[in-house]
C-alpha positions in Angstrom: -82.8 113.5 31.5 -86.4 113.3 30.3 -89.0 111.5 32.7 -89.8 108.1 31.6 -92.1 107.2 34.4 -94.8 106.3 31.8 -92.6 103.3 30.0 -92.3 101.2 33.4 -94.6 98.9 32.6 -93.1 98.3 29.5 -89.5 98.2 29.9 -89.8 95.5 33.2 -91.4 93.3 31.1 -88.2 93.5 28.6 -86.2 93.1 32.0 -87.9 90.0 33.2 -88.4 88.2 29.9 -84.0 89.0 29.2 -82.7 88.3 32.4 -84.7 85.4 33.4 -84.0 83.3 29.8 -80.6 84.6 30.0 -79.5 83.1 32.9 -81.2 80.2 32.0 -79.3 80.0 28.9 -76.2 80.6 31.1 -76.7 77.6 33.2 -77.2 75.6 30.0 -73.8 76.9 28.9 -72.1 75.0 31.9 -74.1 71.8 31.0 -72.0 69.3 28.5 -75.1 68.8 25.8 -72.7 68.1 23.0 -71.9 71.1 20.2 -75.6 71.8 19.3 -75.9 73.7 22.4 -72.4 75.7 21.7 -74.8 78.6 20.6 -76.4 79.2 24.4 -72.6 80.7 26.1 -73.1 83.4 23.2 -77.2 83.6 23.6 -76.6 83.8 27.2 -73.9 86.8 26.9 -76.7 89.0 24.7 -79.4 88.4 26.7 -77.8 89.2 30.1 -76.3 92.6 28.6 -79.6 93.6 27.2 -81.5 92.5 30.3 -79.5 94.5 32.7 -79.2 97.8 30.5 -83.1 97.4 30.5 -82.8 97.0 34.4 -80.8 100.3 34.3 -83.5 101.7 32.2 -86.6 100.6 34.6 -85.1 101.5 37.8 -85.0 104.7 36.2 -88.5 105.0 34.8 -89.5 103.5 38.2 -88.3 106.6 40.3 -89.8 108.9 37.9 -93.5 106.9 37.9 -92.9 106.7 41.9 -94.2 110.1 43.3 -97.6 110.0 41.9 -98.3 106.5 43.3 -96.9 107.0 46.6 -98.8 110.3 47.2 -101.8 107.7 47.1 -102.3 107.2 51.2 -101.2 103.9 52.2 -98.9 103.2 49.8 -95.7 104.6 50.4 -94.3 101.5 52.5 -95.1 99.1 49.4 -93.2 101.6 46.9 -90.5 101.7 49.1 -89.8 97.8 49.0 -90.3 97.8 45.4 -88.3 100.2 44.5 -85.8 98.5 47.0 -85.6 95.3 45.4 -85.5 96.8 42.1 -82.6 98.8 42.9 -81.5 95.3 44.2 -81.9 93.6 40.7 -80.1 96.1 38.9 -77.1 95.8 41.1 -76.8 92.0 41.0 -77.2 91.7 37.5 -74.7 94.5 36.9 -72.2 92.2 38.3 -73.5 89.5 36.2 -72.2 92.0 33.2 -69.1 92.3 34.5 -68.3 88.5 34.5 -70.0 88.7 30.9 -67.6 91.4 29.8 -64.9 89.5 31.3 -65.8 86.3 29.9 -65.8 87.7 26.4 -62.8 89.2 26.9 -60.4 85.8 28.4 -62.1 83.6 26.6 -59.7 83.3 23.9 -56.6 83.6 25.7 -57.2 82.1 28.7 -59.7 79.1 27.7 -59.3 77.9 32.1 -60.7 80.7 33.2 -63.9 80.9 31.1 -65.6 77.9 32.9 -65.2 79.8 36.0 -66.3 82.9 34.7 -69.5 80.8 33.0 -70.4 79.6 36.9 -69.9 82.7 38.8 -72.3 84.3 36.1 -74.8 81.7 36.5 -74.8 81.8 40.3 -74.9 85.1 40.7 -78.2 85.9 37.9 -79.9 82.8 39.9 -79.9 85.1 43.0 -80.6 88.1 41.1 -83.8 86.4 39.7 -84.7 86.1 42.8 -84.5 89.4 43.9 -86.2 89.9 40.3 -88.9 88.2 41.1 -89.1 90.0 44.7 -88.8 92.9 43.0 -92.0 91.8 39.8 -93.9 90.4 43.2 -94.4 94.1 44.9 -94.8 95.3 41.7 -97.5 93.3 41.0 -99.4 94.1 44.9 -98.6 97.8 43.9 -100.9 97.3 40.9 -103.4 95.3 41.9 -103.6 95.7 45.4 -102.7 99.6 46.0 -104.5 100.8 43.0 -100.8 102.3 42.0 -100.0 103.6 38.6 -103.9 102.5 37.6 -105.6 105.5 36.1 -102.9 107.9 37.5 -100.2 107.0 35.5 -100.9 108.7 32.4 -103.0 111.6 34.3 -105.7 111.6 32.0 -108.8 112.2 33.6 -110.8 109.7 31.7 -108.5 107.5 33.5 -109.1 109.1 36.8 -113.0 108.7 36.2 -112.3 104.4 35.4 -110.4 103.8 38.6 -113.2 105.3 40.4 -115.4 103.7 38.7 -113.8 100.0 39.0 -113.0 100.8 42.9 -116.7 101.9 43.7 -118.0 98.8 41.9 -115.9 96.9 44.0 -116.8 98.2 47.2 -120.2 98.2 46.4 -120.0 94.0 45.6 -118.0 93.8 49.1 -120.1 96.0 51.0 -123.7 93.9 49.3 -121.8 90.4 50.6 -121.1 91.5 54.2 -124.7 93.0 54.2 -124.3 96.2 54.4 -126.9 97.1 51.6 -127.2 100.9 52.4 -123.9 101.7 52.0 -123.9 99.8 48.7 -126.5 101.1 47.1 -124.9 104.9 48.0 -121.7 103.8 46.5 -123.6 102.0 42.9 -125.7 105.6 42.6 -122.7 107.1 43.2 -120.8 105.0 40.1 -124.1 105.3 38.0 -123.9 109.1 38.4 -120.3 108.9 36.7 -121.2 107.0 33.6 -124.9 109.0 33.5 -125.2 107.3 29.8 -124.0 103.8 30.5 -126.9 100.9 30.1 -124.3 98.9 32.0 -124.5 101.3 34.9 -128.0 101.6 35.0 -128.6 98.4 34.6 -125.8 98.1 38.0 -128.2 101.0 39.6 -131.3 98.8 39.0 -129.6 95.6 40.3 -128.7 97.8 43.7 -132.7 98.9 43.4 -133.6 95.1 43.8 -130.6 93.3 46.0 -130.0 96.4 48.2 -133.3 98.9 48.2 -135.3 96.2 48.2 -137.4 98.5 45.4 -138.6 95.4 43.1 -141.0 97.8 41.6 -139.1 100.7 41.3 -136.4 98.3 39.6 -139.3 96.9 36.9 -140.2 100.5 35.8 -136.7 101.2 35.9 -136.0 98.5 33.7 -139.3 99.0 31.1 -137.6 102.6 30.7 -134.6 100.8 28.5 -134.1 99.7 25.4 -131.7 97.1 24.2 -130.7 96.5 20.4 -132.3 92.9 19.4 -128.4 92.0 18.5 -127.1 92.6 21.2 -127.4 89.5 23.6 -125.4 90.1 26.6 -127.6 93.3 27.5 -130.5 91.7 26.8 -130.0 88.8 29.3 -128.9 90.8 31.3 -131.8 92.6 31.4 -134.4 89.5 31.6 -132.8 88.0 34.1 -132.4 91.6 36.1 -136.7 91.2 35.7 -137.2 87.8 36.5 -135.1 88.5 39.6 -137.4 92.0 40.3 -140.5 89.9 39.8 -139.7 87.2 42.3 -138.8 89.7 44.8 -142.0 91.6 44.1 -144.2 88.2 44.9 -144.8 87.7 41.0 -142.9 84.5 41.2 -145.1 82.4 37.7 -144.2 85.7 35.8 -140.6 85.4 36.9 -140.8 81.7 35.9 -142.6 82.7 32.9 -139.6 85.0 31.6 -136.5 82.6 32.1 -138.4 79.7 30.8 -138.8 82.1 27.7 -135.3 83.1 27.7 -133.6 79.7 28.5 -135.2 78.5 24.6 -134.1 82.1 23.0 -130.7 81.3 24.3 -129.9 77.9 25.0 -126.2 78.3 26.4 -127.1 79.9 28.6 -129.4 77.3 30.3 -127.6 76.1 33.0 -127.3 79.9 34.9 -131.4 79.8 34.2 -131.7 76.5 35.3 -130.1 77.4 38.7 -132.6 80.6 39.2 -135.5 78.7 38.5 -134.6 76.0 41.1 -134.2 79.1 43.4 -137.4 79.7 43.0 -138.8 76.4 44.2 
């Protein structure tokens, strides 16, 4: 069987979106609405099947994806719950096609049963959605709190290089808040050296000059050194303010003023972020 590791993220999407409308559509079914809601026993049916043949699909692209993210230190134990409760989902909801099958089968020759059949379906998919959502729920820290699958999952090294990049920024923002400055400004040279041609990197590197070195004068020369496109605005306030902020620290606190006062009336939406460093300066 060929390794589908790479589609995970796209087939539990399919999974949650099918299962979770389906069985909502089920418990509709056992509701009397009146014959305009005849069509949600049959909706119900399709998506449940679909859903758990795409549950079949991702536990399967799931164990494929798995041994790259848990050879990442510190994250077997959280792949092992996921994959737990995925395995869980698929299960459940493979009952759930059962009573489907079964429904469609009985439900023209024995019309007593099918309202039975309808209720067990329903109860069981509620609890699988909530082993479904057990299961989306350590998927989710995987990603976003483990790093897993990010950058890795497709191998590519330019992928590699952006998880780097995004974990030393930040652990270079952490490491500036709890004041540890030096070890912040190591990891922001670091990042800079990685994207070498990057304005927004440098421009990172001269902020770490200012907040973290302490180099206000270092950071202006720095800054004189680049040159931004008259069309593009976000770089250039980012770079004024960057200046302002360099001059303040370097004692040349009118000049400072002088700049964001010039840059609040070249861009007036911005006024209220200006606003606040100029009150700063007080």
């Amino acid at each position: 069987m060929p390794d589908i590791g790479s589609l995970h993220p796209q087939v539990v999407h399919f999974v949650v979106a099918l299962l979770i409308v389906g069985v909502v559509a089920r418990v509709v079914s056992l509701i009397p609405l009146g014959p305009r809601w005849s069509f949600s026993s049959g909706m119900a049916t399709t998506l449940l099947l679909l859903g758990t043949a795409a549950s079949v699909v991702a536990v399967q692209s799931g164990l494929d994806a798995h041994e790259k993210v848990e050879s990442i230190p510190g994250t077997r134990q959280a792949v092992n719950v996921h994959e737990m409760y995925g395995k869980d989902t698929r299960d459940i909801f493979l009952v759930v096609a059962l009573l489907e099958i079964a429904l469609l089968v009985v439900a023209a020759r024995k019309p007593g049963v099918t309202k039975g059949l309808r209720a067990a379906s329903a109860l069981v998919g509620v609890v699988g959605c909530v082993y479904l959502y057990e299961a989306g729920d350590h998927g989710g820290d995987l990603v976003y709190s483990y790093g897993g699958g990010v950058g890795v999952r497709s191998g590519d090294t330019a992928d590699v290089r952006r998880l780097l990049v995004a974990g030393l920024y930040d652990k270079a923002q952490v490491d500036r808040r709890s004041g540890q400055r030096d070890a912040a400004a190591q990891l922001t040279e670091q990042l800079q050296t990685l994207m070498p041609g990057d304005t927004s990197a440098l421009l990172l590197r001269i902020t770490s000059m200012v907040r973290d070195k302490r180099d206000a004068r270092g950071a202006l020369a720095a800054l004189d050194s680049i040159t931004v496109a008259p069309d593009n605005r976000r770089l250039r306030f980012q770079k004024t303010v960057l200046q302002a902020e360099a001059l303040d620290s370097a004692g040349m606190r009118d000049s400072a003023r002088a700049l964001l006062t010039a840059l609040e009336k070249d861009m007036p939406q911005s006024a209220e972020r200006v606003d606040q460093m100029l009150k700063q300066m007080h």
